[in-house]
Biotite code that builds the C-alpha atoms (Angstrom):
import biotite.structure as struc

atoms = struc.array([
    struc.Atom([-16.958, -13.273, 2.981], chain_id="A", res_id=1, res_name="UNK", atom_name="CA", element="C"),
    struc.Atom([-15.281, -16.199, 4.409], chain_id="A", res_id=2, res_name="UNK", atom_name="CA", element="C"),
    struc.Atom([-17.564, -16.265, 7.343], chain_id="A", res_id=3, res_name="UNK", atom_name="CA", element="C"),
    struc.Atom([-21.035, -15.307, 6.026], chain_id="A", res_id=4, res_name="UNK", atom_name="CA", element="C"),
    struc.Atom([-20.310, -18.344, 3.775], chain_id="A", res_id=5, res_name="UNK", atom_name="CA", element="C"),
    struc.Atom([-20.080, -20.516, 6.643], chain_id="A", res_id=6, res_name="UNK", atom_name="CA", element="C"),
    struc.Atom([-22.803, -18.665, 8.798], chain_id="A", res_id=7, res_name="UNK", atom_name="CA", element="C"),
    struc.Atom([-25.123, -19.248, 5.607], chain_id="A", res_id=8, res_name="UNK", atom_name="CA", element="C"),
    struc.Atom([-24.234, -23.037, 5.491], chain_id="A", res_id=9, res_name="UNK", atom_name="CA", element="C"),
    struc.Atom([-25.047, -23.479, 9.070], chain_id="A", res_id=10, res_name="UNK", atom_name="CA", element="C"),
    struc.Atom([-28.423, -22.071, 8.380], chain_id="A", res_id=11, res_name="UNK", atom_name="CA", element="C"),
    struc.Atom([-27.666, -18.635, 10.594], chain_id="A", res_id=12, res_name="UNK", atom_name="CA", element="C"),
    struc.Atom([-28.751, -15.908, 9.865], chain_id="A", res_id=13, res_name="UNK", atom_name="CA", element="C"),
    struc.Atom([-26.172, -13.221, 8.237], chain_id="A", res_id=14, res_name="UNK", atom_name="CA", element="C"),
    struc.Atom([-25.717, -9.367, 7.957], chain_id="A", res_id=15, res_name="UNK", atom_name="CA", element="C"),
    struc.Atom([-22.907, -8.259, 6.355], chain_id="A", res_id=16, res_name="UNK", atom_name="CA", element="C"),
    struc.Atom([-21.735, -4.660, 6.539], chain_id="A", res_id=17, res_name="UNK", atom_name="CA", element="C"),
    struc.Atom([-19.814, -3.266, 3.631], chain_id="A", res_id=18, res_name="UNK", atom_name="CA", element="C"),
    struc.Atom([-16.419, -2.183, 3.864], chain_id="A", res_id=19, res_name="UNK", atom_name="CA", element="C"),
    struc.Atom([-15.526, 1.553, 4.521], chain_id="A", res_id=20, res_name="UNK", atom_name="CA", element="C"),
    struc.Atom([-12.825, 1.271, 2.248], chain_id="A", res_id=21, res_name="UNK", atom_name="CA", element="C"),
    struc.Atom([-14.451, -0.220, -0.684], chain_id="A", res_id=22, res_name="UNK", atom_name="CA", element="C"),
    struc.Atom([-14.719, -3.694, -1.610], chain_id="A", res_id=23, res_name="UNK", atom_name="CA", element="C"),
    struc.Atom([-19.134, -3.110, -2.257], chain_id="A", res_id=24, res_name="UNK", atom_name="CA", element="C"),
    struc.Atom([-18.231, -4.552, -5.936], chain_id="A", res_id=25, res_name="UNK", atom_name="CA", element="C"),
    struc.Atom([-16.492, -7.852, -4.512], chain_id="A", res_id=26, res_name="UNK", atom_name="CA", element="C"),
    struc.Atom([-18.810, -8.346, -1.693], chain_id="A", res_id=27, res_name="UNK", atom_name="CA", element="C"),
    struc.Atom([-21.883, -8.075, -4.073], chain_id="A", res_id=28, res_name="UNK", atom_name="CA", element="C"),
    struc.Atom([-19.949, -10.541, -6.918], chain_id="A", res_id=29, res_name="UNK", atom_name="CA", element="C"),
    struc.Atom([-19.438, -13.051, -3.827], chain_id="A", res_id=30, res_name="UNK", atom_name="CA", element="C"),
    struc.Atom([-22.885, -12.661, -2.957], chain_id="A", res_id=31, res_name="UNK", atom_name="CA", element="C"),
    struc.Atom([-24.178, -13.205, -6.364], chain_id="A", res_id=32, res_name="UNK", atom_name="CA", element="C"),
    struc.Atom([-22.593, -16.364, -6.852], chain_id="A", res_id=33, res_name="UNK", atom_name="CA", element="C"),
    struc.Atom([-22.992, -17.948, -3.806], chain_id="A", res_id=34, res_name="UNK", atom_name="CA", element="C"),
    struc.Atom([-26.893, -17.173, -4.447], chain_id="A", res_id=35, res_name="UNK", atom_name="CA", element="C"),
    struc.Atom([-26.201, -18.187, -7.709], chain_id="A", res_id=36, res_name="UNK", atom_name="CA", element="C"),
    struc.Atom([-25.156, -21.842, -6.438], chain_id="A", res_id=37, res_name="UNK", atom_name="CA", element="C"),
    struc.Atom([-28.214, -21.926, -4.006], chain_id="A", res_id=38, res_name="UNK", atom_name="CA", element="C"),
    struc.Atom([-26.782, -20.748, -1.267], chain_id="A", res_id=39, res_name="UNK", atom_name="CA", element="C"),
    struc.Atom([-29.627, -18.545, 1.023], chain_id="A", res_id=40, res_name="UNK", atom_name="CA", element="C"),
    struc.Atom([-27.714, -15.328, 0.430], chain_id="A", res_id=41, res_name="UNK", atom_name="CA", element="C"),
    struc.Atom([-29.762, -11.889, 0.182], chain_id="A", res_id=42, res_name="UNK", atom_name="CA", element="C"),
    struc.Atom([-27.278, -8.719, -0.021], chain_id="A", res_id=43, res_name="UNK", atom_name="CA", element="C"),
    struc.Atom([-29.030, -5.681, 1.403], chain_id="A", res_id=44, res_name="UNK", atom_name="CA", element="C"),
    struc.Atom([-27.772, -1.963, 0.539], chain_id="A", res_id=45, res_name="UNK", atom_name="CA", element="C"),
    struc.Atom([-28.423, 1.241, 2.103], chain_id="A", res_id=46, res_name="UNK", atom_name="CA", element="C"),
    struc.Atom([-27.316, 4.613, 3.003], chain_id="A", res_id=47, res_name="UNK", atom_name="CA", element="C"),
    struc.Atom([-26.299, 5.484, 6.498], chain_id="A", res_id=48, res_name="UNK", atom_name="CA", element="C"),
    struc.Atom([-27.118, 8.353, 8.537], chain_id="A", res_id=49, res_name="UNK", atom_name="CA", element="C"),
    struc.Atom([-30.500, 9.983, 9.331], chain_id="A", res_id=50, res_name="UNK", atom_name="CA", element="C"),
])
């Protein structure tokens, strides 16, 4: 999350791919706030596969 923060800061653009492992709860929390504090955040969720 560390560096989507800073990639949002510097005005980049950002995609952030979920862990495989988990962690969809803490990245979507992170994201909330930091959108939350007007940071240009949008958190985009999918399925994969065909």
């Amino acid at each position: 999350m560390h560096a989507v923060l800073v990639q949002a800061v510097a005005g980049n653009a950002v995609i952030a791919k979920t862990p495989t492992e988990g962690g969809v709860a803490c990245l979507a929390l992170a994201s909330a706030l930091a959108a939350r504090e007007g940071v240009p955040l949008t958190l985009l969720g999918g399925s994969a596969g065909s």
